[in-house]
C-alpha positions in Angstrom: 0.0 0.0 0.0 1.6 3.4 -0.8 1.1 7.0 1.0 -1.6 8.7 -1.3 -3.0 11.7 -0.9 -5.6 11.2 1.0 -3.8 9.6 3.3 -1.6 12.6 3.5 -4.4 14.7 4.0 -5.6 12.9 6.8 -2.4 12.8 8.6 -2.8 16.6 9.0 -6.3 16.8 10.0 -7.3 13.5 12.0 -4.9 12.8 15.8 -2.3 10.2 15.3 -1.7 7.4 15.6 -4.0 5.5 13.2 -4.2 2.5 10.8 -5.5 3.2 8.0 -6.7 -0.3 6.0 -7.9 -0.6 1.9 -10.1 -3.5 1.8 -9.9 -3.6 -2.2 -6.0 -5.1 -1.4 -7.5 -7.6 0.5 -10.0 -8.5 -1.9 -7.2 -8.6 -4.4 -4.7 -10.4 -2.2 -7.3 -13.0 -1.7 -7.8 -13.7 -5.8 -4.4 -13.4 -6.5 -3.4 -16.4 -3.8 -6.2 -18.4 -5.1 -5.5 -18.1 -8.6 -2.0 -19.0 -7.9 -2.4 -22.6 -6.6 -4.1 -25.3 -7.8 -7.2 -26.5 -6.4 -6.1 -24.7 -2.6 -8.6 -23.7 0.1 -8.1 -20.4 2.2 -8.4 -20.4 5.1 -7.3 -16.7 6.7 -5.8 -16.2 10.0 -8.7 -14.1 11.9 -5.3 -13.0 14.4 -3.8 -11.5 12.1 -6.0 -8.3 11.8 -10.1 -9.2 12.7 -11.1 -6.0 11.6 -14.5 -6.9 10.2 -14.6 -5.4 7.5 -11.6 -7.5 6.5 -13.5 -10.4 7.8 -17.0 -9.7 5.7 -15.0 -9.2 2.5 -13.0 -11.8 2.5 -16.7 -14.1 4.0 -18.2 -12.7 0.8 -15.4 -13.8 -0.9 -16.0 -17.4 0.2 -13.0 -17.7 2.1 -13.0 -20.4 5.5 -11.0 -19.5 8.5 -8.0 -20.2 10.9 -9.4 -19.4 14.6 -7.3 -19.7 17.8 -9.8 -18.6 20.3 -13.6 -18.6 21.4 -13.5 -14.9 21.1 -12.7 -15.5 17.2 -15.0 -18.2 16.6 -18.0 -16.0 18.1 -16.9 -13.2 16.0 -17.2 -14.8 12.6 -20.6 -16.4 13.7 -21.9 -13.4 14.1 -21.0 -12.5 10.8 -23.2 -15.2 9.4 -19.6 -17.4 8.8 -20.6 -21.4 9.1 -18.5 -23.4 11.5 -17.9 -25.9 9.0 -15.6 -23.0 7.5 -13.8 -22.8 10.1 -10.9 -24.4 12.0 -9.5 -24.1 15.2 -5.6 -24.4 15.0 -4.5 -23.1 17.9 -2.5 -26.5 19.3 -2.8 -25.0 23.0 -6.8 -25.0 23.9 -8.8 -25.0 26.9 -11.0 -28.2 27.3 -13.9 -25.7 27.8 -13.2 -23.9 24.2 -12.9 -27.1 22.4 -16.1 -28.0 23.7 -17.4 -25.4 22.7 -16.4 -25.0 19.1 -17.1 -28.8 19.0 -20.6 -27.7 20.1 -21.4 -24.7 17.6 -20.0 -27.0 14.6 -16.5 -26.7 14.2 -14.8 -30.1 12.7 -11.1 -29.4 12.4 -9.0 -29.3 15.2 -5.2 -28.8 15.6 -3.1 -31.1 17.8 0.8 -31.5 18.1 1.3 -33.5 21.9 -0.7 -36.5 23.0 -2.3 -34.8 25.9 -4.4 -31.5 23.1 -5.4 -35.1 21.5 -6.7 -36.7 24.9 -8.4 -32.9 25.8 -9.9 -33.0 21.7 -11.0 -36.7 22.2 -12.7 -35.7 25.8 -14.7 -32.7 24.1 -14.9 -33.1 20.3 -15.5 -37.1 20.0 -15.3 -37.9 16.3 -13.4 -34.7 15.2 -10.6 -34.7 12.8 -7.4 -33.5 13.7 -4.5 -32.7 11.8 -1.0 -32.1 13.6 1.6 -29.9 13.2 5.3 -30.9 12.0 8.2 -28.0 13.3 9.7 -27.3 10.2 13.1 -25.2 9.8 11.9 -21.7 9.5 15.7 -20.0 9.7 14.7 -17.6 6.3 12.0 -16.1 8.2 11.6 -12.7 9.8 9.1 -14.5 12.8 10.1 -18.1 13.8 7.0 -19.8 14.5 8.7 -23.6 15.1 9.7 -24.8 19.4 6.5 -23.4 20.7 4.3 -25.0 17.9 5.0 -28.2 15.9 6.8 -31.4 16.8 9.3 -33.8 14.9 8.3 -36.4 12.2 7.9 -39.5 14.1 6.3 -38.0 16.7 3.5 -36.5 14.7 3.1 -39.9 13.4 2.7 -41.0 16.9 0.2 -38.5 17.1 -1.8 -39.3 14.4 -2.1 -43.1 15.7 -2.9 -41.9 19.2 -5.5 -39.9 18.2 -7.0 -42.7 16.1 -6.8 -45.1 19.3 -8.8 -42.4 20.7 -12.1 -42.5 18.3 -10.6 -39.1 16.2 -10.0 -39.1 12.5 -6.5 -38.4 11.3 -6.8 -36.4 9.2 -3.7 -34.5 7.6 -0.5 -32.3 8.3 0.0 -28.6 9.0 3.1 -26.9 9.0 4.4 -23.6 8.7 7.6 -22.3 7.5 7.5 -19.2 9.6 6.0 -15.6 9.0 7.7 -13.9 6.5 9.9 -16.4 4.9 12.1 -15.2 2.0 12.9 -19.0 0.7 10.1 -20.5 -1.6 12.5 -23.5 -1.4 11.4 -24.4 2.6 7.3 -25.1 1.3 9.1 -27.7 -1.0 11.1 -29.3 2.1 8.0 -29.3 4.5 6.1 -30.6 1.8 8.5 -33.1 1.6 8.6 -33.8 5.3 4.6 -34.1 5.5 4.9 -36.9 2.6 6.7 -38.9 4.8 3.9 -39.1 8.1 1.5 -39.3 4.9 3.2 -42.6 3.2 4.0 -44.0 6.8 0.5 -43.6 8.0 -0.7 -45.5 4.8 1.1 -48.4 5.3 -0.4 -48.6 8.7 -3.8 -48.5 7.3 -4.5 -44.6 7.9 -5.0 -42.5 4.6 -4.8 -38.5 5.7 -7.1 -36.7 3.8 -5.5 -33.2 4.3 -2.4 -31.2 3.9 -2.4 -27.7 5.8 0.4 -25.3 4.3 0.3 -22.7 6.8 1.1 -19.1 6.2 4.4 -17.4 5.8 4.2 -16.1 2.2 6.0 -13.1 2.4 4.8 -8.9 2.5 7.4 -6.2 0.8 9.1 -4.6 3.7 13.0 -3.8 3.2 14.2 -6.7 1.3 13.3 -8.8 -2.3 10.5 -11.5 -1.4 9.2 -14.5 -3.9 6.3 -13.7 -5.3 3.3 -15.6 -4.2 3.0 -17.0 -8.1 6.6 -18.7 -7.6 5.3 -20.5 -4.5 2.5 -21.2 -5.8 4.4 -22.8 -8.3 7.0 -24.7 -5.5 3.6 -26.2 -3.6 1.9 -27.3 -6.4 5.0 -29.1 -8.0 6.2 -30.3 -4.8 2.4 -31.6 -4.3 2.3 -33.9 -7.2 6.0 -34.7 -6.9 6.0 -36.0 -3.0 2.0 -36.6 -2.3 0.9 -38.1 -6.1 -0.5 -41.4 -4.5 -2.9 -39.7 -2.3 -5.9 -38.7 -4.2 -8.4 -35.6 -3.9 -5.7 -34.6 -1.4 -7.5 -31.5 0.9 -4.5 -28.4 0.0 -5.4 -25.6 2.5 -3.4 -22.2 3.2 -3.8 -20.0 6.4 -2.6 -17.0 5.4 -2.3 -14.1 7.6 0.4 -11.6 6.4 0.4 -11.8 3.0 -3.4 -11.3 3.1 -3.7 -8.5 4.8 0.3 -6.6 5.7 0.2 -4.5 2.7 -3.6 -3.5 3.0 -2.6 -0.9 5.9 -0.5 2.1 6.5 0.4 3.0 10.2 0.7 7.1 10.7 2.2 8.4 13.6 3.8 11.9 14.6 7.0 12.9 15.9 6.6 13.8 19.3 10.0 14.3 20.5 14.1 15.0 19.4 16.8 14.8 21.4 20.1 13.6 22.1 21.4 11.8 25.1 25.5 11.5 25.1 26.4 10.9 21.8 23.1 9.2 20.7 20.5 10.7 19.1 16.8 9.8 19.4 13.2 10.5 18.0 9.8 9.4 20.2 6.7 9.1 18.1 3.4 8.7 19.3 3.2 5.3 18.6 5.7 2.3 19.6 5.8 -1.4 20.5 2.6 -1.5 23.2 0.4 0.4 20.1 1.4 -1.4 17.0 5.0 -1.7 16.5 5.1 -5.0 18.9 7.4 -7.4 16.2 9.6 -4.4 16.2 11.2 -6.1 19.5 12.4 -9.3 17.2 13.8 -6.7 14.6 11.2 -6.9 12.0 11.8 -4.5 9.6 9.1 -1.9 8.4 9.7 0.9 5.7 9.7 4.3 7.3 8.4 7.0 5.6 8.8 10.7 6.6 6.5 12.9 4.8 8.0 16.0 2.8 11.5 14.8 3.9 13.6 11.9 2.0 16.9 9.7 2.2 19.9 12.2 0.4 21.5 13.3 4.2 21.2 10.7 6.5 21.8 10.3 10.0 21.6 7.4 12.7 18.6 7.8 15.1 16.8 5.4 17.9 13.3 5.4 17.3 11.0 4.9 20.7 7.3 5.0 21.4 6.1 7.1 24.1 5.7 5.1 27.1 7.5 5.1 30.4 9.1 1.6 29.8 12.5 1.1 28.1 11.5 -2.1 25.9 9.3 0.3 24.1 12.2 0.9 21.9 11.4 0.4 18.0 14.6 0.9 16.3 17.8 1.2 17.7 20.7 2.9 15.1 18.2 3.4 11.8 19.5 5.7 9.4 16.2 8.3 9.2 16.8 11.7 7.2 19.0 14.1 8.9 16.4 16.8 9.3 13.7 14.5 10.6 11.7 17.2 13.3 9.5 17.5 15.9 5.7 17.2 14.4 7.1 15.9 11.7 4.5 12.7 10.1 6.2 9.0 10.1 4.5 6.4 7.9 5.1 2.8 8.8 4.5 0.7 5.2 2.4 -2.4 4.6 1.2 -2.9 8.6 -2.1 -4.2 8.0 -1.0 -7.6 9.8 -0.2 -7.9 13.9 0.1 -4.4 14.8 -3.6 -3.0 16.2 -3.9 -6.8 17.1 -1.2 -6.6 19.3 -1.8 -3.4 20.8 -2.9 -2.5 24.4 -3.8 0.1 26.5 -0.7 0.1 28.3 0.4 3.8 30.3 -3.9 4.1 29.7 -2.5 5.0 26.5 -5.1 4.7 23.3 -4.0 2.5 20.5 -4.2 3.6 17.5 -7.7 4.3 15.6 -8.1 1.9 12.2 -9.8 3.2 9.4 -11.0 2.2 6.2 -9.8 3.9 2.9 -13.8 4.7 3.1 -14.5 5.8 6.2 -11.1 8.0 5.9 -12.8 10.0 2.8 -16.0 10.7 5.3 -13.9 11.9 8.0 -12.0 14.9 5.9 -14.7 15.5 3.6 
């Protein structure tokens, strides 16, 4: 998404911070994935921005969705969404909520330990689970493997346990972490899946479904693969590794890469100053209010409007609260005559940034917006 004018205009007349979100990239993000694998299912990560109008689009749309909480689940519902689009693939769920989504309709369940497939077999008798393989994600900007995901032969074990316990097996989920610049690591978890797929077939146990995660990649500061060239990686890798399982269930949950470069995040210089020999800028916004995967050195594009790159000079970049992790950027080279009041743009933040945000110092987080409701507001 790029800084138009209106969104200039706004910056001047409406109090920072705010998100401001174009639901048309969404819409177009959403045909351009689908159109660029074969026979694939979407399934959207609701956590990575549930504004709704993000949600009714892409429900109009006919997408399904990934949901890690109640909260989620009830959201979508009451957006007309049917449970059977949905699935719950948070590995780490309260007996209660699985009950629960169990109870309103919801089929699918995520598993990666014996005990989530004891708690799912307790409170969703019948369901299908799939389980989740940790899969290298070392070309990724957000590591999602060691909290989530297990090795090979224990997701086989897994996928027997929970058939011991009355569930279906029912596929493999992965993901290659968030952001990942290598279209090469869909091929090698594709890979990996085959083999709890071929294993579990000998034993009698055909998996119906193959869950690719998210990960595809938003432009930020470096090159990315396009989401045509992993298209083209999964679907080759497909028929290459998984050819003997037929009308094979392909599902995507993509989060970023449906929704990062739908948003722009505008913020204000609120202070300049230098303390020893280092120099700093405070803006309105910071890691409690948007900027949180700013503490793992994610990497946004920083505009500053009517100023640009030819003098540089190295600045730390902090939000505004009394807390010194609320540092965004330490030693960024911003222009040299960067000033107080001065408007800072954040590029392509439509994913985990108002999500994340809290009211922490009783500090607001950031208004969102629509490209829509934005043209209202400064008419």
């Amino acid at each position: 998404m790029e800084v138009n004018d209106l969104i200039r205009e706004a910056a001047k007349k409406i109090e920072t911070p705010f998100l401001v979100l174009d639901i048309e990239q969404v819409k177009k993000n959403y045909l351009r994935l689908k159109e660029s694998m074969k026979n694939v299912e979407i399934f959207y990560a609701v956590k990575a921005n549930s504004h709704i109008e993000i949600l009714k689009v892409l429900r109009d749309l006919g997408s399904s969705f990934d949901v890690a909480s109640v909260g989620e689940i009830n959201k979508l519902l009451s957006l007309g969404v049917s449970p059977k689009k949905m699935s719950f693939g948070n590995p780490i769920k309260k007996e209660k909520d699985i009950a629960y989504a169990w109870e309103v309709g919801i089929e699918y369940f995520s598993v990666d330990s014996e005990m989530e497939v004891e708690k799912v077999a307790r409170n969703a008798p019948g369901s299908k689970v799939y389980a989740r393989i940790a899969t290298s994600s070392s070309d990724s900007d957000w590591p999602l493997s060691g909290k989530f995901g297990t090795d090979i032969d224990h997701v086989i074990s897994i996928l027997n346990w929970a058939n011991r316990h009355g569930l279906k097996p029912f596929g493999v989920s992965f993901h290659v972490g968030s952001q990942s610049y290598n279209k090469y690591k869909w091929q090698e978890a594709i890979l990996e899946s085959s083999v709890v797929f071929n294993k579990l077939l000998k034993n009698g146990i055909e998996l119906k479904m193959l869950n690719l995660g998210g990960g595809i990649p938003v432009q930020h500061t470096k090159p990315i693969p396009t989401v045509e060239e992993i298209g083209e990686i999964v679907d080759d890798s497909i028929q290459e590794y998984l050819w003997k399982h037929k009308n094979l269930m392909v599902i995507t949950e993509p989060g970023r890469s449906m929704v990062g470069d739908a948003g722009i995040l505008v913020s204000k210089v609120i202070l300049k100053s230098r303390k020893g020999s280092k120099k700093w800028i405070y803006l309105d916004v910071g890691v409690f209010h948007g900027l949180m995967e700013t503490i793992e050195n994610f990497q946004y594009e920083i505009q500053i409007e009517g100023k640009n790159y030819d003098k540089t000079d190295v600045f730390t970049i902090a939000g505004p609260t009394c807390d010194s992790v609320d540092t965004i950027y330490e030693d960024i080279l911003l222009p040299a005559n960067i000033d107080y009041n001065d408007i800072v743009y954040f590029i392509n933040t439509g994913a985990y940034t108002v999500e994340y945000a809290a009211h922490f110092n009783g500090i607001e987080p950031p208004k969102v917006y629509t490209i829509d409701e934005l043209k209202e507001l400064i008419r």
